[in-house]
BAFI-3210 file (N, C-alpha, C; in Angstrom, 3 decimals, decimal comma, padded with zeros to 6 digits):
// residues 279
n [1|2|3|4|5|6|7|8|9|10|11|12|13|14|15|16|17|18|19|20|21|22|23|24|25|26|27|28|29|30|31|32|33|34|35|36|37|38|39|40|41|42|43|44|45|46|47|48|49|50|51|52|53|54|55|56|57|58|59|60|61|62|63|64|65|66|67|68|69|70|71|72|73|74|75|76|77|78|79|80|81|82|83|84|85|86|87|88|89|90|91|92|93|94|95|96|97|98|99|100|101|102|103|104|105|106|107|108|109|110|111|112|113|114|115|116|117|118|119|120|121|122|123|124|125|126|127|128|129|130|131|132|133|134|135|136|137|138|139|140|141|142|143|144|145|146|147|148|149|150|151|152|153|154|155|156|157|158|159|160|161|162|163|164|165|166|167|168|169|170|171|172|173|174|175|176|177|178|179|180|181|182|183|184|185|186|187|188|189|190|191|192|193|194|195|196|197|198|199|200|201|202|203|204|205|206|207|208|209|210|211|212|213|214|215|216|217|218|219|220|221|222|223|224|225|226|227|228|229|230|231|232|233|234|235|236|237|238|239|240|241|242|243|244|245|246|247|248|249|250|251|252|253|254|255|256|257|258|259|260|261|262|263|264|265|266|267|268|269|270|271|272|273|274|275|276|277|278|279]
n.u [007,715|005,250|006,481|004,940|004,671|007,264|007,596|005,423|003,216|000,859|-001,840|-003,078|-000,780|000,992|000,060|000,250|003,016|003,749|005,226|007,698|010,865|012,462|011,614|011,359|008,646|007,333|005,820|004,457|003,607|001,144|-000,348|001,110|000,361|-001,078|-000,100|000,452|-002,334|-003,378|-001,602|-000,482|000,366|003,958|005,073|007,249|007,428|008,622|008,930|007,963|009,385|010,962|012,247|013,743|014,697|017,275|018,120|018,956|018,501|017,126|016,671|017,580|018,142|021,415|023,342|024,927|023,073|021,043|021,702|022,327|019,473|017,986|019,994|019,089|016,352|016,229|017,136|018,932|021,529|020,217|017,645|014,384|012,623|009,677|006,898|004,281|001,106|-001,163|-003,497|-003,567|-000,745|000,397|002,959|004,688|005,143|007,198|008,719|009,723|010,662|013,122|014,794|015,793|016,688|018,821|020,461|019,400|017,392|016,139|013,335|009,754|006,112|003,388|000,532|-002,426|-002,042|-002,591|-005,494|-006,805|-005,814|-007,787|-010,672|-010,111|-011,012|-008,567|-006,187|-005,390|-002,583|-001,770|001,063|004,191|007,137|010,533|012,983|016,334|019,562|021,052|023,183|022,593|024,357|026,153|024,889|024,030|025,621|024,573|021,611|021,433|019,652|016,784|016,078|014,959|016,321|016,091|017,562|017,411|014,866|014,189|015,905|014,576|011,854|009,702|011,792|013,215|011,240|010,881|008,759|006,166|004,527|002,275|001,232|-000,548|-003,498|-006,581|-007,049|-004,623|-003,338|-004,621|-003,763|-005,828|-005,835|-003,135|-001,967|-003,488|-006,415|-006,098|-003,281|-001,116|-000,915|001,128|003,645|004,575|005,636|004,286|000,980|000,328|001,197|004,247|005,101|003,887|003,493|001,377|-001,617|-002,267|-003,446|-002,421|-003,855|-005,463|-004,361|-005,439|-007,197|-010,642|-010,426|-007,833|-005,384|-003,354|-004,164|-004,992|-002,263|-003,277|-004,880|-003,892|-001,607|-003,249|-004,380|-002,057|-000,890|-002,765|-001,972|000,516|002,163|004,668|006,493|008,628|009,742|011,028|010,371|009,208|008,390|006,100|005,005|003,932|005,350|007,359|005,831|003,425|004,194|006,010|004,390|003,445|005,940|006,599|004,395|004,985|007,894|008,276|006,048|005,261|007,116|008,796|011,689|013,287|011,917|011,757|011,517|010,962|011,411|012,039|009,383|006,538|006,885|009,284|009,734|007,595|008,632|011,065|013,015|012,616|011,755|009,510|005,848|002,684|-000,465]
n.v [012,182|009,422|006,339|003,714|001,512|000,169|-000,510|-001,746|-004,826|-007,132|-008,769|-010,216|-010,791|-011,859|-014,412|-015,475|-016,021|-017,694|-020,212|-019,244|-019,488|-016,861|-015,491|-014,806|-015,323|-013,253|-013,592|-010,990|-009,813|-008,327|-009,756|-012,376|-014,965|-015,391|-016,369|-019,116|-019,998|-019,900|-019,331|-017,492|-019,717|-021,162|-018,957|-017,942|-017,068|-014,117|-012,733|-010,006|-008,682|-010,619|-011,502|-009,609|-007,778|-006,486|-008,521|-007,807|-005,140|-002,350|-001,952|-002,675|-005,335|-005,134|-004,723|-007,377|-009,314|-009,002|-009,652|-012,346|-013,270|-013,179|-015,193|-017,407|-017,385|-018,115|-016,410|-015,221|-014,309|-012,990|-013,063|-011,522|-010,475|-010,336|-008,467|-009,102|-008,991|-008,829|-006,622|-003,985|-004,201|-002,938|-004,327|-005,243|-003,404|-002,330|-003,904|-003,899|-001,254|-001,286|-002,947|-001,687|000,478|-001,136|-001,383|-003,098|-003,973|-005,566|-005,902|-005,692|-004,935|-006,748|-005,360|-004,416|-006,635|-009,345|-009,053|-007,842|-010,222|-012,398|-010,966|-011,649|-014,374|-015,868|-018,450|-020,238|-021,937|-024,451|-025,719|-025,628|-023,966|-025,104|-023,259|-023,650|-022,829|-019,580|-016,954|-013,984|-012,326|-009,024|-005,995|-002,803|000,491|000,949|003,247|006,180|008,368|007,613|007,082|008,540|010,006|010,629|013,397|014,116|014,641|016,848|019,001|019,242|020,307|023,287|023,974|025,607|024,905|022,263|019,768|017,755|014,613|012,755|009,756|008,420|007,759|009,627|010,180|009,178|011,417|013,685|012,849|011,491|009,095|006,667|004,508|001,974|000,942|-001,866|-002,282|-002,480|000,431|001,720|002,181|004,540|008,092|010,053|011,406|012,649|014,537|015,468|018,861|020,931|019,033|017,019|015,475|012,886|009,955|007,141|004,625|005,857|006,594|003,775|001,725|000,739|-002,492|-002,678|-001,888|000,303|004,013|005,998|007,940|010,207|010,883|010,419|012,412|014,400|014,202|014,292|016,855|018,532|018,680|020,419|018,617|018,486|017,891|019,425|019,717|018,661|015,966|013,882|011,254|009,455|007,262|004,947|002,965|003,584|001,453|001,254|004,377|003,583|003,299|005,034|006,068|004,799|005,196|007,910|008,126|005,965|004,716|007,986|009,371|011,425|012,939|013,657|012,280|010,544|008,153|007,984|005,720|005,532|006,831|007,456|006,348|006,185|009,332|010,466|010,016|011,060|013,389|016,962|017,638|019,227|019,358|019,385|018,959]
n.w [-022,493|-023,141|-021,950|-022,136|-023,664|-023,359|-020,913|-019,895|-020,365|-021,583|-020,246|-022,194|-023,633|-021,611|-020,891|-023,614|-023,332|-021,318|-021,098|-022,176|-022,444|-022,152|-020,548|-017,404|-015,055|-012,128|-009,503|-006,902|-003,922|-001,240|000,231|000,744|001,079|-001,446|-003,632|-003,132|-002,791|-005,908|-008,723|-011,970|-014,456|-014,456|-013,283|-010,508|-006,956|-005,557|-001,900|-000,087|001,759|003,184|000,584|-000,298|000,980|003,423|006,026|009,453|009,111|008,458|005,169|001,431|-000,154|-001,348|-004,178|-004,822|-003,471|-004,777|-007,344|-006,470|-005,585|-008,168|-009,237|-008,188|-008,696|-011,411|-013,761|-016,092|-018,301|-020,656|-020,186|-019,350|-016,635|-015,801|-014,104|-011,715|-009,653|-006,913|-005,363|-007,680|-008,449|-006,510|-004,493|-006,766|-008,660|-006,436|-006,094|-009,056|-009,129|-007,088|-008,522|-010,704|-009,620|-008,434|-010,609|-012,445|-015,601|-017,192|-017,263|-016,920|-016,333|-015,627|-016,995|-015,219|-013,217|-010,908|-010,278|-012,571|-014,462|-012,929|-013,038|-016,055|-015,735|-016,275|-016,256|-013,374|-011,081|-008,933|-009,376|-008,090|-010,296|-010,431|-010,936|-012,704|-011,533|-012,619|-014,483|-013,757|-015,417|-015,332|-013,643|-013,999|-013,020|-009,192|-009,238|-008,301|-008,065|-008,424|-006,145|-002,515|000,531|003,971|004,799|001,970|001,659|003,422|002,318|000,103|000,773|000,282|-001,926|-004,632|-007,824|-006,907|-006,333|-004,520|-003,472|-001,612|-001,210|000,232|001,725|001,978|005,015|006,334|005,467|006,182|008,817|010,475|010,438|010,971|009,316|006,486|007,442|007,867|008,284|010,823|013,405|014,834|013,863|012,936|014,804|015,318|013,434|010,211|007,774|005,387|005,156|002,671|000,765|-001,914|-002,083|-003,323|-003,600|-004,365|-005,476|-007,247|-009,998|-010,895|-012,899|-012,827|-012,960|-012,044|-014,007|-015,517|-015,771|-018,830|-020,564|-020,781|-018,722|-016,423|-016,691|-016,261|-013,718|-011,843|-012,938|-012,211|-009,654|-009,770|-010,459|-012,572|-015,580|-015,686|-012,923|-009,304|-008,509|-005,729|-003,982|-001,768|000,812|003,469|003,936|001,783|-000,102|-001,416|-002,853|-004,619|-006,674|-007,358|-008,439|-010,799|-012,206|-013,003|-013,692|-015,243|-017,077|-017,630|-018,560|-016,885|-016,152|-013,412|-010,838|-007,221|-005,146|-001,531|000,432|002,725|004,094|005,676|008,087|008,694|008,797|010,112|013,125|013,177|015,148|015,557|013,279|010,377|010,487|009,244|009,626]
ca.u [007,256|005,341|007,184|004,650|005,168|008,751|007,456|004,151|002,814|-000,885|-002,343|-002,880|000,686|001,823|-000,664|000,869|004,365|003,865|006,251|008,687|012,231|013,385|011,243|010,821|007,232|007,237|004,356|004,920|001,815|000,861|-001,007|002,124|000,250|-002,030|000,854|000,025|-003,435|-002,902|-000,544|-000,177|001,376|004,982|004,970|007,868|006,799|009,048|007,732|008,282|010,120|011,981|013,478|014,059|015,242|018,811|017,272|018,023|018,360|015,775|017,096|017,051|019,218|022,540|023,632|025,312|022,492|020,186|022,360|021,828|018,145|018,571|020,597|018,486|015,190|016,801|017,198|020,040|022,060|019,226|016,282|013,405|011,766|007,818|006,521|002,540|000,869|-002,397|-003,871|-003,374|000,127|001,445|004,476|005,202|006,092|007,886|010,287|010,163|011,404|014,633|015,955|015,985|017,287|020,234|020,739|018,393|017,020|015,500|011,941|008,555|005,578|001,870|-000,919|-003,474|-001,340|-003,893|-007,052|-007,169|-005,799|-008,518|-011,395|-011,013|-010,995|-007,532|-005,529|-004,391|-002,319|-001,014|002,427|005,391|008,061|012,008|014,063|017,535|020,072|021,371|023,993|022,148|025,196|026,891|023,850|024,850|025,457|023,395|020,900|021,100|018,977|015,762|016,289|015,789|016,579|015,667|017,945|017,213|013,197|014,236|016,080|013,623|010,780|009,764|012,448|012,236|010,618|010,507|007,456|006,186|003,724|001,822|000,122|-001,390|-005,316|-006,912|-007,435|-003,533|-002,702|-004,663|-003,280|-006,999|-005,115|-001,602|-001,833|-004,516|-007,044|-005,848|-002,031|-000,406|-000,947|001,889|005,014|005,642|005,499|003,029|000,576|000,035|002,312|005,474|004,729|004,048|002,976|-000,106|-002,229|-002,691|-003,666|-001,648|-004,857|-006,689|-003,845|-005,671|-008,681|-011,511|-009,844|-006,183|-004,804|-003,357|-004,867|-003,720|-001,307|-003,744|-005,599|-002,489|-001,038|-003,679|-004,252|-000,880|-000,766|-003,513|-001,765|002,006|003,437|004,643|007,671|009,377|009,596|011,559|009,525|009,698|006,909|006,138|003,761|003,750|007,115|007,673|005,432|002,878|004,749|006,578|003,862|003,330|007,492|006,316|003,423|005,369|008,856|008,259|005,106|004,925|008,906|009,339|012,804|012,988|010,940|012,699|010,996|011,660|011,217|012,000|008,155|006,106|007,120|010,635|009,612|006,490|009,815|011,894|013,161|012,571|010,934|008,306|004,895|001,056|-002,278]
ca.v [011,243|008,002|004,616|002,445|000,498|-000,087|-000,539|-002,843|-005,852|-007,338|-009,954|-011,218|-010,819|-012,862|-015,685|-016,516|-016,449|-018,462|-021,125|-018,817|-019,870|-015,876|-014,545|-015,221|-014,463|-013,501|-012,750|-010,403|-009,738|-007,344|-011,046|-013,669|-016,262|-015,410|-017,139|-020,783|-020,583|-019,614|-017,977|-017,688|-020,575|-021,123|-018,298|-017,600|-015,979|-013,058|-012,275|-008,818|-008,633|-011,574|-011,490|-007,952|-006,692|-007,020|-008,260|-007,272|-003,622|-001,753|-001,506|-003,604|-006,125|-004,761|-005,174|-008,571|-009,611|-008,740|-010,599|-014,146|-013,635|-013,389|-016,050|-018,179|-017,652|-018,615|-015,547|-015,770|-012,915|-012,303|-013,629|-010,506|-010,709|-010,019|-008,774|-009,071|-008,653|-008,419|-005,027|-002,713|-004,525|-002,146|-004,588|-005,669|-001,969|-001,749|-004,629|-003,228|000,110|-001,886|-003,491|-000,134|001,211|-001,451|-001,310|-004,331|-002,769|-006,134|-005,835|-005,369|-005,421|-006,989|-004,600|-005,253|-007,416|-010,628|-008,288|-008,200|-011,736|-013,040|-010,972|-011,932|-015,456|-016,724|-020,282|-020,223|-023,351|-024,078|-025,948|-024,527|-023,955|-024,622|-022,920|-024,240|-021,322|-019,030|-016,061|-012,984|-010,445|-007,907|-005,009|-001,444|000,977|001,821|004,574|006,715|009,325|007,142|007,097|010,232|009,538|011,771|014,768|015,065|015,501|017,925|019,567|019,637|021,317|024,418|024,254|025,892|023,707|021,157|019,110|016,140|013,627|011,849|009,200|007,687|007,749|011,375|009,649|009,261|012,544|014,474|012,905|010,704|007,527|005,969|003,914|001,650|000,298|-003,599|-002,734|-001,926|001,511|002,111|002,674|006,351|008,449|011,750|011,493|014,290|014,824|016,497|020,107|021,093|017,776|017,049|014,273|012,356|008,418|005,620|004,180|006,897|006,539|002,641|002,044|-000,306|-003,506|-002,566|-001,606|002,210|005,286|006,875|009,085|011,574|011,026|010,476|013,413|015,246|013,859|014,938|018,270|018,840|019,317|020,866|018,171|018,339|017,388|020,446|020,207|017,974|015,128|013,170|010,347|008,772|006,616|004,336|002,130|002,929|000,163|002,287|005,538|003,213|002,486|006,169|006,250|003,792|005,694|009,144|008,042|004,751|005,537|009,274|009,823|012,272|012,819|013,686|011,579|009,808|007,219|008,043|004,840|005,456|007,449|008,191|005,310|007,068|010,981|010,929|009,040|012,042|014,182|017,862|018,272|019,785|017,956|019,817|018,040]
ca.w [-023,517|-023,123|-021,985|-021,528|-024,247|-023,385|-019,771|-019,572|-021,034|-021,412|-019,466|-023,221|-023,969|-020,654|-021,524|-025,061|-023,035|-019,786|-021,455|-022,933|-021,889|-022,470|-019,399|-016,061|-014,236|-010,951|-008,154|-005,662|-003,236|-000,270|001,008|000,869|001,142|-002,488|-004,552|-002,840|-003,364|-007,201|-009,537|-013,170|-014,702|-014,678|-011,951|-009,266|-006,275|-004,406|-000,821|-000,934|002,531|002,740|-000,195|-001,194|002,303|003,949|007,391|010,236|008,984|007,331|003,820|000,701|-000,800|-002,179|-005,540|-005,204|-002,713|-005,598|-008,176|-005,879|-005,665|-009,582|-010,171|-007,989|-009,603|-013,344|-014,577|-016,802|-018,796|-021,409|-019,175|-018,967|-015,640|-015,787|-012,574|-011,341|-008,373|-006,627|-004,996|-008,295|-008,318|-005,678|-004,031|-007,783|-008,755|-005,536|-006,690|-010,012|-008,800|-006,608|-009,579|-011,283|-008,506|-008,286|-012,229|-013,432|-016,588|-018,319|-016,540|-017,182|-015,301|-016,196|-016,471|-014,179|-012,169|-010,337|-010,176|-013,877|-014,800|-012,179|-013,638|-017,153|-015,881|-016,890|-015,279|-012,456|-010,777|-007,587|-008,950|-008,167|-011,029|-009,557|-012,445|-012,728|-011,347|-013,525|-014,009|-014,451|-015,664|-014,459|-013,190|-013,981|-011,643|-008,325|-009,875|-006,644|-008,495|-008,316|-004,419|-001,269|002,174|005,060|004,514|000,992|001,594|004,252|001,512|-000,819|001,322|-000,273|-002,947|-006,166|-008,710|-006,350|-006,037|-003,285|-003,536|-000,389|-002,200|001,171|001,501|002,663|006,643|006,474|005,227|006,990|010,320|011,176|011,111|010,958|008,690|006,755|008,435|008,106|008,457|012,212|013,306|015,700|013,265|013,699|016,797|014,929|012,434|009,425|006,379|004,964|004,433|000,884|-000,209|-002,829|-002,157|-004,767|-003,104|-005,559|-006,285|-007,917|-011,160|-012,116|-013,380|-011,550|-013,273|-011,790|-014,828|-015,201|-016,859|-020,383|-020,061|-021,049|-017,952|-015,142|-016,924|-016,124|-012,411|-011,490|-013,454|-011,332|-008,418|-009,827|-010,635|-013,890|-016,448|-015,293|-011,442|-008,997|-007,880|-004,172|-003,690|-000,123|001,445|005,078|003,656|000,153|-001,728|-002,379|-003,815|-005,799|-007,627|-008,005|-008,725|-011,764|-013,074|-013,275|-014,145|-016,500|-017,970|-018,509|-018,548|-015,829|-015,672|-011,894|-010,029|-006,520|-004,055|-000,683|000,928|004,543|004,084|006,975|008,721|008,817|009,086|011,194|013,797|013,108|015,979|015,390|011,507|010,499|010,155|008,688|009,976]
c.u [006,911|005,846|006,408|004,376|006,379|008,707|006,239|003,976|001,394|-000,653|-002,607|-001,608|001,566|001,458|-000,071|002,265|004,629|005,045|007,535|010,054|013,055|012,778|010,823|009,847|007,421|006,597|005,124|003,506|002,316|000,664|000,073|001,545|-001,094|-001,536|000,007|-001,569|-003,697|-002,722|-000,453|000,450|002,748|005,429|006,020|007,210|008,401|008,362|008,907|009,485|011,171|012,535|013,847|014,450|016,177|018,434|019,299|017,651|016,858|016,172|016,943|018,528|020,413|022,966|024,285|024,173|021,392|020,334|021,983|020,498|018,062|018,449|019,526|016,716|015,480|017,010|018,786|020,626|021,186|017,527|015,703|012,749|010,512|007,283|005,235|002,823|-000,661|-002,460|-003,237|-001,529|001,232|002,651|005,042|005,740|007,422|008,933|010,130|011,301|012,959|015,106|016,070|017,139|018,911|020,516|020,389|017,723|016,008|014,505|010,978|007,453|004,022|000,555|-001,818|-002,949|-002,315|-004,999|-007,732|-007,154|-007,187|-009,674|-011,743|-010,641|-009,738|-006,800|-005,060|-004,031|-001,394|000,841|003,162|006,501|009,672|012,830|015,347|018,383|021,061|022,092|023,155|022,953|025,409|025,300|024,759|024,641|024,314|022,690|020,374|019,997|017,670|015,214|016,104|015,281|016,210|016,215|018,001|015,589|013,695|014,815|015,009|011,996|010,402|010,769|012,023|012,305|010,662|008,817|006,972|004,793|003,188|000,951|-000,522|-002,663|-005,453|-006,677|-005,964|-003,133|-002,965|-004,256|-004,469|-006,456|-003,633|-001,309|-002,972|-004,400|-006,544|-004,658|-001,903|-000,396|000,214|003,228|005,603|005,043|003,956|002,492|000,741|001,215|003,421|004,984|004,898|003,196|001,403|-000,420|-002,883|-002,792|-003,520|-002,677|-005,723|-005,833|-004,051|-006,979|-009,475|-010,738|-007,815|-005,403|-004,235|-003,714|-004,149|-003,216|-002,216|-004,204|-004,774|-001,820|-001,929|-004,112|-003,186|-000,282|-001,386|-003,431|000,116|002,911|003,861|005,861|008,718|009,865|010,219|010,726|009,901|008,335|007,274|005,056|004,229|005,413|007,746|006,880|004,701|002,968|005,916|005,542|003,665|004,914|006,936|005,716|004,452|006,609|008,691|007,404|004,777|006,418|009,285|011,010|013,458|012,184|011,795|011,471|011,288|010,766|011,266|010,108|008,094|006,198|008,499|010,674|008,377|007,520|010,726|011,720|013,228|012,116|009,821|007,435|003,747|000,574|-002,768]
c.v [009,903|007,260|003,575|001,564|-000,216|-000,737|-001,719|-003,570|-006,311|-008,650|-010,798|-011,832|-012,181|-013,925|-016,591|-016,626|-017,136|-019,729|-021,022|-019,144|-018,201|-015,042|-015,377|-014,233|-014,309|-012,483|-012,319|-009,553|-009,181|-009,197|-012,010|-014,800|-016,428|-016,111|-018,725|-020,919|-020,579|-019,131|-018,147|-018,809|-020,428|-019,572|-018,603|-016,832|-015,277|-012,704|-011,216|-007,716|-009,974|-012,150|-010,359|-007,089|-007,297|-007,238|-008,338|-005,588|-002,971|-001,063|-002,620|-003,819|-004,909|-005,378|-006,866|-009,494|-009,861|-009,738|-012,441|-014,132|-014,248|-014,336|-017,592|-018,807|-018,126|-017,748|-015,776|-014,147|-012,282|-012,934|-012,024|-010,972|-009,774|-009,858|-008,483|-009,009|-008,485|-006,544|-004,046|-003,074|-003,635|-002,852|-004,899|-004,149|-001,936|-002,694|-004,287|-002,028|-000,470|-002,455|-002,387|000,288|000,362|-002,202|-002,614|-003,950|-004,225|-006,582|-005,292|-005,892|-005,434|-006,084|-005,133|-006,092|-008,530|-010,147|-008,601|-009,732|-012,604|-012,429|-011,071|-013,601|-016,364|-017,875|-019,566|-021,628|-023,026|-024,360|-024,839|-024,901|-024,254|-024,580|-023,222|-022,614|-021,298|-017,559|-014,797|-012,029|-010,079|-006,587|-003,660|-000,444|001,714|003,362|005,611|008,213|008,985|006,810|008,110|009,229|010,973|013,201|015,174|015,442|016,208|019,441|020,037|020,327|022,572|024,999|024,780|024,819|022,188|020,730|017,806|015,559|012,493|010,777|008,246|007,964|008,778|011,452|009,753|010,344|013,453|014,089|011,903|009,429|007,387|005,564|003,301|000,561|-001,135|-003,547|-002,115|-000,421|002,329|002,402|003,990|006,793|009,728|011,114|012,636|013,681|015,775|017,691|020,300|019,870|017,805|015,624|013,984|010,361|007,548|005,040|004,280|006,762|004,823|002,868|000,400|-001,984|-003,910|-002,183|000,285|002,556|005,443|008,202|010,212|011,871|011,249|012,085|014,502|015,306|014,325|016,399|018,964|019,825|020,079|020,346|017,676|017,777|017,771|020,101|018,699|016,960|014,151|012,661|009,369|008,581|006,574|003,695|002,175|002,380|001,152|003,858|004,603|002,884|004,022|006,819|005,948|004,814|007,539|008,863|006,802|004,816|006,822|009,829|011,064|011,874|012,300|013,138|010,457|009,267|007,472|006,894|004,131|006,307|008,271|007,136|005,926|008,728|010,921|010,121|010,217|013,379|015,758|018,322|018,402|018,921|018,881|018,319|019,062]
c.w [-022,873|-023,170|-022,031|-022,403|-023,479|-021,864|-019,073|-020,686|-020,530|-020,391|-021,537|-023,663|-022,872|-021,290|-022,748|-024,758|-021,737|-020,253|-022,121|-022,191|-021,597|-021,369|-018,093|-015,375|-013,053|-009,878|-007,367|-004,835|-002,062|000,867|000,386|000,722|-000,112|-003,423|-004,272|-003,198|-005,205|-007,456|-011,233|-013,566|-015,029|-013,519|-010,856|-008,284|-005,564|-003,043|-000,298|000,661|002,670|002,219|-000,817|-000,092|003,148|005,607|008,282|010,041|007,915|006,124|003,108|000,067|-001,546|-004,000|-005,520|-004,385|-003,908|-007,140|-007,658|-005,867|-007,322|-009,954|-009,617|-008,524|-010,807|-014,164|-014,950|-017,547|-019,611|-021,034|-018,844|-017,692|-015,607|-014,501|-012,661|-010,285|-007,857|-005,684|-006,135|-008,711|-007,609|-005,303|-005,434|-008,719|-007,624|-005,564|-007,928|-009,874|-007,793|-007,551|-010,838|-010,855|-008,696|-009,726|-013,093|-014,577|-017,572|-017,243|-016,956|-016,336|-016,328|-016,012|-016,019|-013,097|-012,251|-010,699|-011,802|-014,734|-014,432|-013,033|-015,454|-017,503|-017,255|-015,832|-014,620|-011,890|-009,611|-007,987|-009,108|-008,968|-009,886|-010,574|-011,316|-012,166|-012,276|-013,016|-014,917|-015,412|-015,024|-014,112|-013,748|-013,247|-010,948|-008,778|-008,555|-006,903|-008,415|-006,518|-003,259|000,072|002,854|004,723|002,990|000,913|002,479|003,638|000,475|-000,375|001,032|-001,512|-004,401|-007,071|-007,892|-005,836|-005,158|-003,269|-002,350|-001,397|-000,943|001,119|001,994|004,251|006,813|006,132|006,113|008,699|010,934|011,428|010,918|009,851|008,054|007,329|008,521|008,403|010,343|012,108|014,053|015,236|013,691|014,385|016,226|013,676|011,740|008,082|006,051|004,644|002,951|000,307|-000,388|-001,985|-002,766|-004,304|-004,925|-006,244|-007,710|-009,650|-012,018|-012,110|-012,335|-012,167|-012,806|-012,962|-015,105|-016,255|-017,814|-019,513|-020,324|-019,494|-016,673|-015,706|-015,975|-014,427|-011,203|-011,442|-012,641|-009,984|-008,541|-010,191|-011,929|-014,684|-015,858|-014,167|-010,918|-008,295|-006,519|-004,025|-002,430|-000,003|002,702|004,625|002,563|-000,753|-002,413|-003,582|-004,624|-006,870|-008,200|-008,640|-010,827|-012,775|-013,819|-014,103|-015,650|-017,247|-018,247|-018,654|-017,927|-015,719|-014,193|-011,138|-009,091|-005,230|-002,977|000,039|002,761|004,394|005,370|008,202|009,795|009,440|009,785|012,800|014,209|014,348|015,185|013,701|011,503|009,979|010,051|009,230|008,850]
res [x|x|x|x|x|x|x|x|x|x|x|x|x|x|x|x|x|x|x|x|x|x|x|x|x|x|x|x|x|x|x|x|x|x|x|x|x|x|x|x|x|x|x|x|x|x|x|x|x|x|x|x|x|x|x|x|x|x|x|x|x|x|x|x|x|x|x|x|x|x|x|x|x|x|x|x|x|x|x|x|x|x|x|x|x|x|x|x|x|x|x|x|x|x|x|x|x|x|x|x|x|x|x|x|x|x|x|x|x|x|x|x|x|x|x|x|x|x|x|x|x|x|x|x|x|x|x|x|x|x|x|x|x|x|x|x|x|x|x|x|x|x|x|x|x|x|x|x|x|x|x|x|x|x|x|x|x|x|x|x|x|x|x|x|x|x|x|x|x|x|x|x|x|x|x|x|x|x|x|x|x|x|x|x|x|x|x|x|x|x|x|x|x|x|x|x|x|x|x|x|x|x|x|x|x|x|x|x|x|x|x|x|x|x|x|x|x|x|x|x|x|x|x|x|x|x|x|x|x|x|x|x|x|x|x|x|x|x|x|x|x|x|x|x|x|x|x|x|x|x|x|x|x|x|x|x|x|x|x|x|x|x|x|x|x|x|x|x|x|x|x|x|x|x|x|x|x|x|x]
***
C-alpha cells in the first residue's frame, strides 16, 4: 500500500511553511558547496559526510551521535525535519533512510528536492538560519531490519524469494567503469556486480523535474524485473546514497515490507576477498 502521502511533501507545501516553528528544513547535497550559493529559506544544511558519518571509521553516526546532530540543528521533541536536496535528492534520501534506520520517525522529504524548487523559480537566499539547540526525544530503537552488511548479501544470493537491486548506471554494472564518470574510480579492487542482481539505475524511478513516479508506474518498473511485495529485497550502489534513494522509493512510497540498504555497496564487495562477482 501507498505511503507517499505520509512520506513526501510539495515544493508548494514547503513554501507556505518556510517560517513554521514545527519543522525544520534541511539541505543535504552530492555538491557541498550548493547550500552557500542558495538554499530555500530558513534552510539548514547537513554535509552528508561530515555530519552523518562516525569519522575515522566508515560507518554512520550512532544513535546518541545522531541525537547531538539533532539537538544541534533545533529540532526539538515535536520538531518534523523536512529533507531536500539537489541531483533527484539522492544524499537527502540517504539521510532520510539513517534516521529511520536509528529510529527518527518525524521526517519527510520534499519532492523534487533543488531541481524542482529551482525550475519552478522559487527564493532562494544565501542567509544562514542558527536555530537555538534543542532536545529532540528519546529515538526508538535501531531498526536493524532496514540495514545488510556483507554476510547478509552473501546470504541472500540465490535465496528463495529473495530479490537484489544494482541501481548503479548500465557502464557500472556491467563492469565498463568503477564508478561515475565525475566521482573517483579507484574504490574497489574488481569491477561487475553481485550475482543475481536487476538493474534498475535510481534515476530511472523520477521524472525529468526530479520528482518520483506514481506508484502505478515505479510499481511497474520494479515488477518488471521480480521485484515485488512478496520477495526479499537488498539495494546497492558505489556507497549507499544512491540505493537509498531506491530504499525510499520501494519501502516509503510503495510499502514494501522487506526492502534493506546495503550500504557498504560496491565500494565494499567489489574489495571483498574470495566472492563471487558477474561482468
Amino acid at each position: 500500500m501507498s505511503r507517499r502521502d505520509e512520506v513526501l511533501v510539495s515544493t508548494e507545501w514547503v513554501a507556505a511553511h518556510t517560517g513554521d516553528a514545527a519543522y525544520r528544513l534541511v539541505e543535504v547535497d552530492e555538491d557541498t558547496a550548493a547550500y552557500a550559493g542558495g538554499h530555500i529559506p530558513n534552510a539548514i544544511a547537513w554535509h552528508w559526510k561530515d555530519d552523518l558519518h562516525a569519522a575515522p571509521r566508515r560507518d554512520f553516526l550512532d544513535q546518541e551521535g545522531l541525537s547531538a546532530l539533532l539537538a544541534r540543528s533545533g529540532v526539538g521533541p515535536d520538531t518534523t525535519v523536512v529533507l531536500y536536496g539537489g541531483n533527484n535528492n539522492w544524499f537527502a534520501t540517504y539521510a532520510y533512510w539513517l534516521l529511520r534506520y536509528q529510529g527518527f520517525d518525524r521526517v519527510r522529504l520534499m519532492d523534487g528536492g533543488r531541481k524542482k524548487w529551482e525550475l519552478e523559480d522559487r527564493e532562494l537566499v544565501t542567509e544562514v538560519p542558527t536555530p537555538a539547540a534543542a532536545d529532540p526525544g528519546p529515538l526508538a530503537p535501531v531498526r536493524e531490519e532496514y540495514r545488510a552488511f556483507r554476510d547478509d548479501v552473501l546470504a541472500h544470493i540465490g535465496g528463495e524469494g529473495a530479490t537484489m537491486v544494482d541501481v548503479r548506471s548500465p557502464a557500472e554494472f556491467s563492469g565498463e567503469v568503477m564508478a561515475p564518470p565525475h566521482l573517483p574510480q579507484e574504490q574497489a579492487q574488481v569491477p561487475g556486480h553481485i550475482p543475481g542482481a536487476a538493474n534498475v539505475p535510481w534515476a530511472s524511478a523520477a521524472r525529468e523535474d526530479g520528482s518520483f513516479k506514481s506508484d502505478e508506474e515505479l510499481t511497474s518498473l520494479y515488477g518488471g524485473v521480480g521485484v515485488t511485495p512478496d520477495t526479499d529485497v537488498i539495494a546497492y550502489c558505489r556507497i549507499g546514497e544512491r540505493s537509498s534513494h531506491t530504499w525510499f522509493v520501494l519501502h516509503e512510497i510503495l510499502g514494501y515490507d522487506r526492502v534493506r540498504n546495503y550500504d557498504g555497496s560496491w565500494t565494499e564487495y567489489g574489495s571483498l576477498v574470495g566472492v563471487p562477482v558477474e561482468r
